[in-house]
PDB file of N, CA, C and O in Angstrom:
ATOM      1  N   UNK A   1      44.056  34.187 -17.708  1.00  0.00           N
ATOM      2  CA  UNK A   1      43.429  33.502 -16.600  1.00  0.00           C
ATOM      3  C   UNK A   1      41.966  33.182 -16.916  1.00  0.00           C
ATOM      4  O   UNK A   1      41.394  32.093 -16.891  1.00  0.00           O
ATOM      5  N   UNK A   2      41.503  34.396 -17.219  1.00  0.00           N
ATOM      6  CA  UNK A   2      39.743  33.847 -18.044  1.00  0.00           C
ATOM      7  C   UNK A   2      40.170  32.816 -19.047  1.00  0.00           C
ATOM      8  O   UNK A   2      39.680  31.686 -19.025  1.00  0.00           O
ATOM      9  N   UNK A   3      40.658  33.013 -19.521  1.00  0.00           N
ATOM     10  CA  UNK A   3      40.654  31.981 -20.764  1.00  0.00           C
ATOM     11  C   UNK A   3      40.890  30.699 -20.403  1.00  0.00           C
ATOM     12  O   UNK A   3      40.584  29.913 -21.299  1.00  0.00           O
ATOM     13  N   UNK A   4      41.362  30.145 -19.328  1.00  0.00           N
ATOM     14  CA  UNK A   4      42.016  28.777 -18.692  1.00  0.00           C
ATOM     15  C   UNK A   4      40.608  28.422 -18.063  1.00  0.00           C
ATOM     16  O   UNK A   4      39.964  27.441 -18.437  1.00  0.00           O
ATOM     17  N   UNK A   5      40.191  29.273 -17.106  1.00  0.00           N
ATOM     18  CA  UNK A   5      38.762  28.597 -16.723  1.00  0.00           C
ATOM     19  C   UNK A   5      37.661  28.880 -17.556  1.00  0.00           C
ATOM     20  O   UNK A   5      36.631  28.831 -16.883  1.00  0.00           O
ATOM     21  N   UNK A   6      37.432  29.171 -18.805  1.00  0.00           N
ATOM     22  CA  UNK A   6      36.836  29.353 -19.622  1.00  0.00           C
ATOM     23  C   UNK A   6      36.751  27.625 -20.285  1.00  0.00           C
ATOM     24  O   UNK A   6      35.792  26.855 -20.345  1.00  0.00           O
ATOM     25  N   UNK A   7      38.192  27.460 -20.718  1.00  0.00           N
ATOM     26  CA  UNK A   7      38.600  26.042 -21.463  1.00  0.00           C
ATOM     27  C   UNK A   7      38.220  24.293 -20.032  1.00  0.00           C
ATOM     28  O   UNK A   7      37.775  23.170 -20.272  1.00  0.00           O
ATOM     29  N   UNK A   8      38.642  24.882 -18.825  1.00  0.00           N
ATOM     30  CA  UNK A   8      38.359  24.205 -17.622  1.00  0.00           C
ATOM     31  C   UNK A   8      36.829  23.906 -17.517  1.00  0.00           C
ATOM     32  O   UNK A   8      36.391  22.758 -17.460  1.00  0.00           O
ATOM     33  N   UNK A   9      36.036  25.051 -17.497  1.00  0.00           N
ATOM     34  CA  UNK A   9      34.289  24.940 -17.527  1.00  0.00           C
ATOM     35  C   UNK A   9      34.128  24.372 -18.860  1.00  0.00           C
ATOM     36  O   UNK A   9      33.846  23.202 -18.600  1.00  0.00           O
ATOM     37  N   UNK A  10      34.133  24.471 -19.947  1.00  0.00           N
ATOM     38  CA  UNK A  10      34.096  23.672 -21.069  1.00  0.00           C
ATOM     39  C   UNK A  10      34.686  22.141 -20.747  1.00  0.00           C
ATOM     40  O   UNK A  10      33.826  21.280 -20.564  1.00  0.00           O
ATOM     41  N   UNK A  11      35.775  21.827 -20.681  1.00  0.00           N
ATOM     42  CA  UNK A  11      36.223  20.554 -20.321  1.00  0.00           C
ATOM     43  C   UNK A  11      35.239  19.458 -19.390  1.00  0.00           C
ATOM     44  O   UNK A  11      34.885  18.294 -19.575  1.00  0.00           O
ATOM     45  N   UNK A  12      34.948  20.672 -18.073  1.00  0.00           N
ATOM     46  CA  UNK A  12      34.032  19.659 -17.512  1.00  0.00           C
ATOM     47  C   UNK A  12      32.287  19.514 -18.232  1.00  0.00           C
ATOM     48  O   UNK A  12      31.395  18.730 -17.907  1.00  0.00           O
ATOM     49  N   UNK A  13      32.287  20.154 -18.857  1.00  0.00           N
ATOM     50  CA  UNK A  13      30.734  19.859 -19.113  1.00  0.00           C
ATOM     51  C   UNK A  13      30.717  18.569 -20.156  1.00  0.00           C
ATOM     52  O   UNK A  13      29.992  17.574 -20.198  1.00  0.00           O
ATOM     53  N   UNK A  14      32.054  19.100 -21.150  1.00  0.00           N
ATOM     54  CA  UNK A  14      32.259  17.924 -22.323  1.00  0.00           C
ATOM     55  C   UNK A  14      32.105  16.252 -21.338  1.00  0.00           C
ATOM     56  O   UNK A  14      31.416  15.282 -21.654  1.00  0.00           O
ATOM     57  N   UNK A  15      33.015  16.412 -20.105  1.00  0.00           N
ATOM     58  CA  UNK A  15      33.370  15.133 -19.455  1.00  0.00           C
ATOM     59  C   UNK A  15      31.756  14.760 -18.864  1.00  0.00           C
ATOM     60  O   UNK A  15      31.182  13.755 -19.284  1.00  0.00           O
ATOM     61  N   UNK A  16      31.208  15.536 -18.012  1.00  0.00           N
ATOM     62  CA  UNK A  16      29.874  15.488 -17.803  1.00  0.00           C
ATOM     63  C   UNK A  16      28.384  14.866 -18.724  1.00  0.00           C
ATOM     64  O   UNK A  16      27.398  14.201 -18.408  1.00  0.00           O
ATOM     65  N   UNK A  17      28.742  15.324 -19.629  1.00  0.00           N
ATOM     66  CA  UNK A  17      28.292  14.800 -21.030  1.00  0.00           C
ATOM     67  C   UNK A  17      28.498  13.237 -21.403  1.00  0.00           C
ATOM     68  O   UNK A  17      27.688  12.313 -21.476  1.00  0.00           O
ATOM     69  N   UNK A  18      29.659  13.291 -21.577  1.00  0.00           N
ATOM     70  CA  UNK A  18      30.253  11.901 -22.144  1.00  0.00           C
ATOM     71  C   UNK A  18      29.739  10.665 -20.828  1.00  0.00           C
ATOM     72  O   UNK A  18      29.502   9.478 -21.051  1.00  0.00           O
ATOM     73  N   UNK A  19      29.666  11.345 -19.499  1.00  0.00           N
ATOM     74  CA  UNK A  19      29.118  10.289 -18.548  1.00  0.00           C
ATOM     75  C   UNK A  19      27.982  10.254 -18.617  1.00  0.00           C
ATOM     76  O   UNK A  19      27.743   9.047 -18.631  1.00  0.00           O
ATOM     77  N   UNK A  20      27.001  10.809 -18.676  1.00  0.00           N
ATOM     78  CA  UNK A  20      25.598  10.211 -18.859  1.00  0.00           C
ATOM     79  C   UNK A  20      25.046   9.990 -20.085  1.00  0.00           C
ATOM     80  O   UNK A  20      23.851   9.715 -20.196  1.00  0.00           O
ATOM     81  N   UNK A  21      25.734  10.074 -20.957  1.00  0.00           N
ATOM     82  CA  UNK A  21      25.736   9.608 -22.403  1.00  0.00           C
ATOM     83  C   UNK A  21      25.821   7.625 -22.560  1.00  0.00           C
ATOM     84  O   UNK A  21      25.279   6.696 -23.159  1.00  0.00           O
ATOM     85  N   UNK A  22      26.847   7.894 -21.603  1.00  0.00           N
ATOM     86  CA  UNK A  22      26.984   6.018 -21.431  1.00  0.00           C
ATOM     87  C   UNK A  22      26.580   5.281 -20.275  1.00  0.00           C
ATOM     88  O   UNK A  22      26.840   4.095 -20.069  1.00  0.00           O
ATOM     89  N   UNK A  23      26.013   5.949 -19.628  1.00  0.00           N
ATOM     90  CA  UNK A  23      25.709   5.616 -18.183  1.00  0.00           C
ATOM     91  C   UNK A  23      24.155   4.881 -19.040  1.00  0.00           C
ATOM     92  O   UNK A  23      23.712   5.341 -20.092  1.00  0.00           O
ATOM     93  N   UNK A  24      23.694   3.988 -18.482  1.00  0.00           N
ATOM     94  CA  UNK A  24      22.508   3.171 -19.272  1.00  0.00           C
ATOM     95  C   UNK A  24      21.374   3.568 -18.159  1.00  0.00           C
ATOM     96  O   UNK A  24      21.411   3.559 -16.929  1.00  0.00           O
ATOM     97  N   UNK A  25      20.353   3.919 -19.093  1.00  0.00           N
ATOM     98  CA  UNK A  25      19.372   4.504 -18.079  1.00  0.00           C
ATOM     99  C   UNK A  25      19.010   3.625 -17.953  1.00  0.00           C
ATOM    100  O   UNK A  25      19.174   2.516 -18.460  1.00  0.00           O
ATOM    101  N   UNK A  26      17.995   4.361 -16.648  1.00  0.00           N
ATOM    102  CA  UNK A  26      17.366   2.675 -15.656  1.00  0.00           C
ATOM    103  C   UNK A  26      15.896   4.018 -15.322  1.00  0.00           C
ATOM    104  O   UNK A  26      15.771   5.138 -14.826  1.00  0.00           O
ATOM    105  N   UNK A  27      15.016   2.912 -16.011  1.00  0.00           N
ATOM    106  CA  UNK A  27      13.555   3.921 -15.129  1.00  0.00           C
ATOM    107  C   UNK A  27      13.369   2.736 -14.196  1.00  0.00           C
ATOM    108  O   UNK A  27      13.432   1.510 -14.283  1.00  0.00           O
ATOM    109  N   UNK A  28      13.042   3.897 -13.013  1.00  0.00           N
ATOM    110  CA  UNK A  28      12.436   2.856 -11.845  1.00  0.00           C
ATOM    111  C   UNK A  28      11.546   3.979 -11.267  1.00  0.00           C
ATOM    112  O   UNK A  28      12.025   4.822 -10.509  1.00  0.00           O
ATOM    113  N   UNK A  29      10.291   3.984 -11.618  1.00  0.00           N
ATOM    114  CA  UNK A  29       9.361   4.648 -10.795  1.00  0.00           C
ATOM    115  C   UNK A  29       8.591   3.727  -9.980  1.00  0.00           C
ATOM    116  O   UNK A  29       8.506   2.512 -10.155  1.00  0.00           O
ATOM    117  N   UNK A  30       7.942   4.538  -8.916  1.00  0.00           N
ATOM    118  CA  UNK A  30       7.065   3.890  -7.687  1.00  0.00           C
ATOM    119  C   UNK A  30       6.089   4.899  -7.549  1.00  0.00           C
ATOM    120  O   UNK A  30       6.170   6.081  -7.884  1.00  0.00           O
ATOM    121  N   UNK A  31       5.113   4.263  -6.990  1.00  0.00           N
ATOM    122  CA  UNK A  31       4.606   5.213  -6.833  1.00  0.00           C
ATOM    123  C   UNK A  31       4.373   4.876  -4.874  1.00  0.00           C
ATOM    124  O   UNK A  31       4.172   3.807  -4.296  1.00  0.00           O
ATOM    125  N   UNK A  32       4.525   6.403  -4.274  1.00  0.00           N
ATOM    126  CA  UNK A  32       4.538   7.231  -3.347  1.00  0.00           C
ATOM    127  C   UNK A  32       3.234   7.109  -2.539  1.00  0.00           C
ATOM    128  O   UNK A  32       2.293   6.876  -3.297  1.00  0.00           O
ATOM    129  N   UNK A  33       2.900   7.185  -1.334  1.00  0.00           N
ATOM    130  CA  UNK A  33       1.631   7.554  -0.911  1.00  0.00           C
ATOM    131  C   UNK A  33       2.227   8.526   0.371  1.00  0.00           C
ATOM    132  O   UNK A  33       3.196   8.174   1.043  1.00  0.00           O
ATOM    133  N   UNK A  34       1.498   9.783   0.592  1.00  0.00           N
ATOM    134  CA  UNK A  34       2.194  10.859   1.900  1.00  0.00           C
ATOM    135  C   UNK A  34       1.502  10.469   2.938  1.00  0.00           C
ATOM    136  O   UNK A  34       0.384   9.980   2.781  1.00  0.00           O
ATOM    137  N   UNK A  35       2.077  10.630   4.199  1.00  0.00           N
ATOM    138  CA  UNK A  35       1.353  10.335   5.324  1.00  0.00           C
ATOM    139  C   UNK A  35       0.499  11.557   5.461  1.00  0.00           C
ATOM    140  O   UNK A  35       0.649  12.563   4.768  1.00  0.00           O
ATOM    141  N   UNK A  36      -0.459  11.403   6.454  1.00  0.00           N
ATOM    142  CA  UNK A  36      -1.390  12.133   6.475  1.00  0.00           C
ATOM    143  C   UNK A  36      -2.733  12.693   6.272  1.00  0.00           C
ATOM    144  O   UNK A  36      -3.728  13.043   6.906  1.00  0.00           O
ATOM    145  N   UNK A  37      -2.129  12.581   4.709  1.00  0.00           N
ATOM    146  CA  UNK A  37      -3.395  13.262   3.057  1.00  0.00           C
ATOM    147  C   UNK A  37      -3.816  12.012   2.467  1.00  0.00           C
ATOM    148  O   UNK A  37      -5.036  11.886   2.362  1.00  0.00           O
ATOM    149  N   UNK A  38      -3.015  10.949   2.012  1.00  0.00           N
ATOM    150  CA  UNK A  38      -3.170  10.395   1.603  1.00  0.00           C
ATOM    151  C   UNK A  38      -2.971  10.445  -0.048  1.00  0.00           C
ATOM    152  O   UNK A  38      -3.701   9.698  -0.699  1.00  0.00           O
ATOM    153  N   UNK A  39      -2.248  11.084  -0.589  1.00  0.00           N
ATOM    154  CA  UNK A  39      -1.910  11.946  -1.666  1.00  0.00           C
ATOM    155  C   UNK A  39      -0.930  10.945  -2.118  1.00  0.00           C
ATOM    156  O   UNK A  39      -0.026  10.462  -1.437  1.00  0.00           O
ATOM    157  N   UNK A  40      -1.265  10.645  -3.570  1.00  0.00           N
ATOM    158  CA  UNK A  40      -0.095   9.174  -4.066  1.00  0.00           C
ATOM    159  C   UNK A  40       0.445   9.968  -5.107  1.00  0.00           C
ATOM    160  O   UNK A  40      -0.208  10.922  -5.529  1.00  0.00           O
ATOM    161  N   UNK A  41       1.497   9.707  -5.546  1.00  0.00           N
ATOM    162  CA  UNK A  41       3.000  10.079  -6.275  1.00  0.00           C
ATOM    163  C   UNK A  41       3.538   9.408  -7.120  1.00  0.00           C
ATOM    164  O   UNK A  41       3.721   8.288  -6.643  1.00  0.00           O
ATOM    165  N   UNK A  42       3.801   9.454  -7.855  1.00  0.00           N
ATOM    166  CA  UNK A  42       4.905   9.023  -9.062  1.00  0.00           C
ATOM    167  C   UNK A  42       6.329   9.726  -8.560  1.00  0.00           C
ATOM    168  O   UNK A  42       6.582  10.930  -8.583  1.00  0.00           O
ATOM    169  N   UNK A  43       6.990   8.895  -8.205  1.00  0.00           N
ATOM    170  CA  UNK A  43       8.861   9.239  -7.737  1.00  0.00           C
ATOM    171  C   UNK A  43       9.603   8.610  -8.905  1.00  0.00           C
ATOM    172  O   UNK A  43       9.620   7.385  -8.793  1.00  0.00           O
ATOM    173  N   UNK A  44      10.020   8.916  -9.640  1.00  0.00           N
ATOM    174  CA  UNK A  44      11.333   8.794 -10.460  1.00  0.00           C
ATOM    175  C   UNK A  44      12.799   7.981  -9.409  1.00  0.00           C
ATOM    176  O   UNK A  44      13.629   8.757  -8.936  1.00  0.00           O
ATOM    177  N   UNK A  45      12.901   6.993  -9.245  1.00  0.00           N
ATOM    178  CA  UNK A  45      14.157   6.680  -7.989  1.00  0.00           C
ATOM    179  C   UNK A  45      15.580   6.053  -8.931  1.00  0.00           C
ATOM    180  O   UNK A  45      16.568   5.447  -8.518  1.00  0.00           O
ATOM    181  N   UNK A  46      15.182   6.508 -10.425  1.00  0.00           N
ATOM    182  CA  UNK A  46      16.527   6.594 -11.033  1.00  0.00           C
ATOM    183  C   UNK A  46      17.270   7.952 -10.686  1.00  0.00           C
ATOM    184  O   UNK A  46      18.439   8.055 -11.057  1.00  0.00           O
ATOM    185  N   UNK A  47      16.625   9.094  -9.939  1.00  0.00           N
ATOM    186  CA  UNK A  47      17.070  10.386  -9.544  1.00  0.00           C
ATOM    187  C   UNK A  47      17.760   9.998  -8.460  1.00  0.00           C
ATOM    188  O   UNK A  47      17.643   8.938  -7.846  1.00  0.00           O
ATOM    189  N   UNK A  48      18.733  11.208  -8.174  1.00  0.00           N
ATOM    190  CA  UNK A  48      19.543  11.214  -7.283  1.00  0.00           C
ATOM    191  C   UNK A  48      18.992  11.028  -5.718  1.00  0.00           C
ATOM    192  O   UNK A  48      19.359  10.345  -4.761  1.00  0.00           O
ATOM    193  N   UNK A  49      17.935  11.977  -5.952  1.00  0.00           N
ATOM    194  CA  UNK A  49      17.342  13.002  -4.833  1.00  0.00           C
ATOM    195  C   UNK A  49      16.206  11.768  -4.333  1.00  0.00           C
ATOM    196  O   UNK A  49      16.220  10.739  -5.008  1.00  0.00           O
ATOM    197  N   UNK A  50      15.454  11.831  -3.439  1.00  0.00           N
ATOM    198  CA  UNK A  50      14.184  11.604  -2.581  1.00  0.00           C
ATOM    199  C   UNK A  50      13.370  12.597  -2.201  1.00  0.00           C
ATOM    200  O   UNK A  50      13.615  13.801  -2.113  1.00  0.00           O
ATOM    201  N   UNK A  51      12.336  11.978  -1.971  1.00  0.00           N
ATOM    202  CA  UNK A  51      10.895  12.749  -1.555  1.00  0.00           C
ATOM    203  C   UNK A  51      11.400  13.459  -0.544  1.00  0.00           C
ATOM    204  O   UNK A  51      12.134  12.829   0.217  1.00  0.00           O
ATOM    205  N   UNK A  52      11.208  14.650  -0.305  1.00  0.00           N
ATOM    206  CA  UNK A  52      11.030  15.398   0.729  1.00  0.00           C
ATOM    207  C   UNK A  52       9.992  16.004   0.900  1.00  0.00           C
ATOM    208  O   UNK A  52       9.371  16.518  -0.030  1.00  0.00           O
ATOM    209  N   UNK A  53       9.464  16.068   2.667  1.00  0.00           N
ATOM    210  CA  UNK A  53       9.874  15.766   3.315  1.00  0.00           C
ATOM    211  C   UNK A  53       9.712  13.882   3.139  1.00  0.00           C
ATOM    212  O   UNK A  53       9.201  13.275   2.198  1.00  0.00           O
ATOM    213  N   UNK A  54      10.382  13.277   4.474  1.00  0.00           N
ATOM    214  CA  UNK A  54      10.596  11.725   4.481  1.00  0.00           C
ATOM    215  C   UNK A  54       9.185  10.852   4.700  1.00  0.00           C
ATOM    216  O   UNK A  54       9.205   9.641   4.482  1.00  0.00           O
ATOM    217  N   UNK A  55       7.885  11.558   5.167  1.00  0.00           N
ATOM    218  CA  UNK A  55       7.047  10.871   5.901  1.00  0.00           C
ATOM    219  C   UNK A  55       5.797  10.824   4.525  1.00  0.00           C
ATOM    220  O   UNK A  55       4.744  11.443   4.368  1.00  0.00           O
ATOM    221  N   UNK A  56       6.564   9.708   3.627  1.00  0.00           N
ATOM    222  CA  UNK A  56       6.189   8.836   3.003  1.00  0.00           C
ATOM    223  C   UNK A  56       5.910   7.000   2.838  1.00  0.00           C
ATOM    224  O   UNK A  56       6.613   6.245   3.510  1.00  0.00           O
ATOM    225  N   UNK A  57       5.034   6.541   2.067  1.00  0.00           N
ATOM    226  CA  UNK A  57       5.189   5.257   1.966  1.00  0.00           C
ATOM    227  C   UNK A  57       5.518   4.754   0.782  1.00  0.00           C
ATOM    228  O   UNK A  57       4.952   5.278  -0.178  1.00  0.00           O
ATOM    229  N   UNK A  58       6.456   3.677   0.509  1.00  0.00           N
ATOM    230  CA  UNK A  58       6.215   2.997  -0.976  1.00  0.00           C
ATOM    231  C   UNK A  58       5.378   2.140  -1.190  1.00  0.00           C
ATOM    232  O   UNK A  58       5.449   1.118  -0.509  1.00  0.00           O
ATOM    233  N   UNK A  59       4.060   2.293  -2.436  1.00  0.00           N
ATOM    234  CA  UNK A  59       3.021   1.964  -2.299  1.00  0.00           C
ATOM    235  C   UNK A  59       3.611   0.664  -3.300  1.00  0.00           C
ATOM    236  O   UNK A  59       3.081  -0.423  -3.069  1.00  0.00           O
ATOM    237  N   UNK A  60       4.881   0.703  -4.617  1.00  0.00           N
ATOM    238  CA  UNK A  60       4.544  -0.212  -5.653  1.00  0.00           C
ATOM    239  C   UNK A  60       6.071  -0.614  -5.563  1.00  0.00           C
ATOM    240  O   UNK A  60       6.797   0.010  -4.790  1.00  0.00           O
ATOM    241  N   UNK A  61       6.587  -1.673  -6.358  1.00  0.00           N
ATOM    242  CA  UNK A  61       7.588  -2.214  -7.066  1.00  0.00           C
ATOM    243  C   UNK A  61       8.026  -0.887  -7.750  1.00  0.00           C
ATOM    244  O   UNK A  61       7.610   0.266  -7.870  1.00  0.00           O
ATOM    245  N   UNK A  62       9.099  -1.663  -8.144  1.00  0.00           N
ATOM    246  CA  UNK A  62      10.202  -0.527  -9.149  1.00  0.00           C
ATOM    247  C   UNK A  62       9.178  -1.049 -10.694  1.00  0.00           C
ATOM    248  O   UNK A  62       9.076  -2.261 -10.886  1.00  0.00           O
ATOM    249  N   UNK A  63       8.421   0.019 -11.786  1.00  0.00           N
ATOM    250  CA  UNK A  63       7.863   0.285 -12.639  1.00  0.00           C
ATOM    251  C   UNK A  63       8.679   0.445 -13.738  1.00  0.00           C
ATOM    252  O   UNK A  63       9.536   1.328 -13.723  1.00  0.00           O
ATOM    253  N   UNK A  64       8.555  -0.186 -14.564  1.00  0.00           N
ATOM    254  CA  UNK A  64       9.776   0.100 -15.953  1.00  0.00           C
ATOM    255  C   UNK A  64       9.153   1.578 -16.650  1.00  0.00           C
ATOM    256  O   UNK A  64       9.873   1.903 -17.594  1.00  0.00           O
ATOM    257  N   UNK A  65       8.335   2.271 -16.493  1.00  0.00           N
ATOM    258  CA  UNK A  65       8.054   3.797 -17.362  1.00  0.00           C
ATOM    259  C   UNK A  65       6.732   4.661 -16.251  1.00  0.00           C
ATOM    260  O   UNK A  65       6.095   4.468 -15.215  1.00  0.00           O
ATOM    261  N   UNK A  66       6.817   5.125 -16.749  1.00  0.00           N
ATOM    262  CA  UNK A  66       5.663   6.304 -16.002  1.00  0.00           C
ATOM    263  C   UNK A  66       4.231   6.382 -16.543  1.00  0.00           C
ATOM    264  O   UNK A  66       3.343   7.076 -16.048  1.00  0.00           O
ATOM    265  N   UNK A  67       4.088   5.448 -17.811  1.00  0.00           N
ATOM    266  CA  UNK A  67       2.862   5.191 -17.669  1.00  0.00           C
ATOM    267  C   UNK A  67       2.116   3.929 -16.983  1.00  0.00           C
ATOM    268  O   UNK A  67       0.961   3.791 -16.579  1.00  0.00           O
ATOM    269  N   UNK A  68       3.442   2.902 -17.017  1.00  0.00           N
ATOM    270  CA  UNK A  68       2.998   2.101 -15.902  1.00  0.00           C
ATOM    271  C   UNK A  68       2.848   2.295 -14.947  1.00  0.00           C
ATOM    272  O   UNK A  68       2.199   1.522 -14.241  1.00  0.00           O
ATOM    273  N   UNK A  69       3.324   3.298 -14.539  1.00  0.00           N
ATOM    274  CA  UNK A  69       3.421   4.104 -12.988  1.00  0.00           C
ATOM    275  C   UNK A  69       1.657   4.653 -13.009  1.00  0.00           C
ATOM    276  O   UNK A  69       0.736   4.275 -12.286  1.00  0.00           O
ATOM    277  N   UNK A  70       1.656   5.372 -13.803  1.00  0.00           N
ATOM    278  CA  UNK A  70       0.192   5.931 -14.113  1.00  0.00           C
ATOM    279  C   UNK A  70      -0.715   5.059 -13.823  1.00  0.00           C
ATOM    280  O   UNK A  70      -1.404   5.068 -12.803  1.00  0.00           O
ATOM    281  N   UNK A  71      -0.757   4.244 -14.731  1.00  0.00           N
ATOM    282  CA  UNK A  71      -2.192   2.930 -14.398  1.00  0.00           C
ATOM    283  C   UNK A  71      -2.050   2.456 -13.312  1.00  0.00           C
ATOM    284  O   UNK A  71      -3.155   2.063 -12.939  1.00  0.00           O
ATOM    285  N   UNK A  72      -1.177   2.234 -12.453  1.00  0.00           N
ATOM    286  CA  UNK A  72      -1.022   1.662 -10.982  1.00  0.00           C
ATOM    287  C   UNK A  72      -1.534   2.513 -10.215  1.00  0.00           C
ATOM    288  O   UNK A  72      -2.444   2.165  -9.463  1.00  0.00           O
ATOM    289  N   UNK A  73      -1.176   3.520 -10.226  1.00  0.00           N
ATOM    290  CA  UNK A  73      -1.839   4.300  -9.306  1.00  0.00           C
ATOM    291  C   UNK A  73      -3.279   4.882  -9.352  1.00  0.00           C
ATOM    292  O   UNK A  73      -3.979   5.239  -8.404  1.00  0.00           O
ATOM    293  N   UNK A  74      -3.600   4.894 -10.908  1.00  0.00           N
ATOM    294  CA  UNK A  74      -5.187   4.760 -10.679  1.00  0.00           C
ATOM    295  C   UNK A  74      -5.643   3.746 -10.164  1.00  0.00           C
ATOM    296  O   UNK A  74      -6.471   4.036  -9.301  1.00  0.00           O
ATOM    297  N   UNK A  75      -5.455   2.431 -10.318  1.00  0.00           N
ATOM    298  CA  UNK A  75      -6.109   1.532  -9.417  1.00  0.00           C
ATOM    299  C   UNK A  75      -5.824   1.396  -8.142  1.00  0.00           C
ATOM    300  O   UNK A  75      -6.664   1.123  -7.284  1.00  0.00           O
ATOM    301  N   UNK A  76      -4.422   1.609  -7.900  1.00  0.00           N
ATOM    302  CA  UNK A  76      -5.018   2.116  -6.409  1.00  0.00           C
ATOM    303  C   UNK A  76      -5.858   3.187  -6.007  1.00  0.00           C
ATOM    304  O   UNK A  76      -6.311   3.110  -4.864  1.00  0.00           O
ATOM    305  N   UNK A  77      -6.204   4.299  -6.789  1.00  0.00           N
ATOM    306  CA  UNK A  77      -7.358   5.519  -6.412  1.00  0.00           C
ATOM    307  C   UNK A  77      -8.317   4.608  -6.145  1.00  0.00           C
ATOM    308  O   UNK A  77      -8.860   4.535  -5.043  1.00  0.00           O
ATOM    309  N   UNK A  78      -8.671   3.640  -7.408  1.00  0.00           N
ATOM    310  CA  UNK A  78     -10.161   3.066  -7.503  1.00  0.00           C
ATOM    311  C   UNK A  78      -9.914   2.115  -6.420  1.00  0.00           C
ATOM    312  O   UNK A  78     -10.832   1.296  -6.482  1.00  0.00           O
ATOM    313  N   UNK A  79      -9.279   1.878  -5.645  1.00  0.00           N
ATOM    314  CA  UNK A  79      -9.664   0.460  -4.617  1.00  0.00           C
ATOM    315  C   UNK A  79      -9.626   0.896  -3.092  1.00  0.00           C
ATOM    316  O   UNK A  79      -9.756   0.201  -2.084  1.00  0.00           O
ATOM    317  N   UNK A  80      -9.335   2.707  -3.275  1.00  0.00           N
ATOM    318  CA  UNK A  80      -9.273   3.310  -2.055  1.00  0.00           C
ATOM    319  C   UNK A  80      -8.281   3.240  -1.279  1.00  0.00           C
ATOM    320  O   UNK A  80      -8.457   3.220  -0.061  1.00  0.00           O
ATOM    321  N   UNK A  81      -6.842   3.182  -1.921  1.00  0.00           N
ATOM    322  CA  UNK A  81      -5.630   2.914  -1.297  1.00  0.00           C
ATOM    323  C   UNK A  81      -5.386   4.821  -1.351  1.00  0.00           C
ATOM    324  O   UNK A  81      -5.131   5.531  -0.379  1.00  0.00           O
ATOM    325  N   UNK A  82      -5.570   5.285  -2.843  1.00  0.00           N
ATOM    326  CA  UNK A  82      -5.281   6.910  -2.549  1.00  0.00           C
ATOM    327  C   UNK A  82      -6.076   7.502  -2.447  1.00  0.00           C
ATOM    328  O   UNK A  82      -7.071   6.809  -2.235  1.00  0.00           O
ATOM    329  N   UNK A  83      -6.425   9.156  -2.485  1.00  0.00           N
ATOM    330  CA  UNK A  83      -7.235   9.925  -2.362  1.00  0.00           C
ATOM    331  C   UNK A  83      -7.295  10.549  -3.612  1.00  0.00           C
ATOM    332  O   UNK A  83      -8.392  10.934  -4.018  1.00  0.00           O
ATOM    333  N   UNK A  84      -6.208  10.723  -4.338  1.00  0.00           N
ATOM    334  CA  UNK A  84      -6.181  11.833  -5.435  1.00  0.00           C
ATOM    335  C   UNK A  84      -4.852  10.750  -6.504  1.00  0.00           C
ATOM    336  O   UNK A  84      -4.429  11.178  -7.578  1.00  0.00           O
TER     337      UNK A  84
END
């Protein structure tokens, strides 16, 4: 019986594998601003997940890498759109 879900947990990781192996990545970062603080973000929205909590804004377009993400959001620091 160990040995069947032993070969079962192996099976799925192999299958798990093989899907994001071919699955074609997609960067799409934005960057984030929080209500409140004013605190801006780099979000990854090729991830499954979202910002939590929800009481956010999207400050940019979908960004092809995270250093484009980077320079965007310094200029918004410098034009007084963020705080930090």
């Amino acid at each position: 019986m160990r040995r069947n879900l032993i070969l079962c947990a192996a099976a799925g990781v192999v299958a798990a594998a093989g899907f994001f192996a071919t699955t074609p990545a997609q960067a799409s970062f934005k960057v984030i601003k929080w209500e409140g603080n004013n605190l801006c973000q780099i979000w990854d929205y090729g991830l499954p997940t979202r910002p939590f909590p929800a009481d956010y804004h999207v400050m940019t377009k979908s960004l092809p890498s995270f250093d484009a993400a980077l320079s965007v959001k310094e200029r918004l620091r410098k034009h007084g759109h963020c705080s930090f």
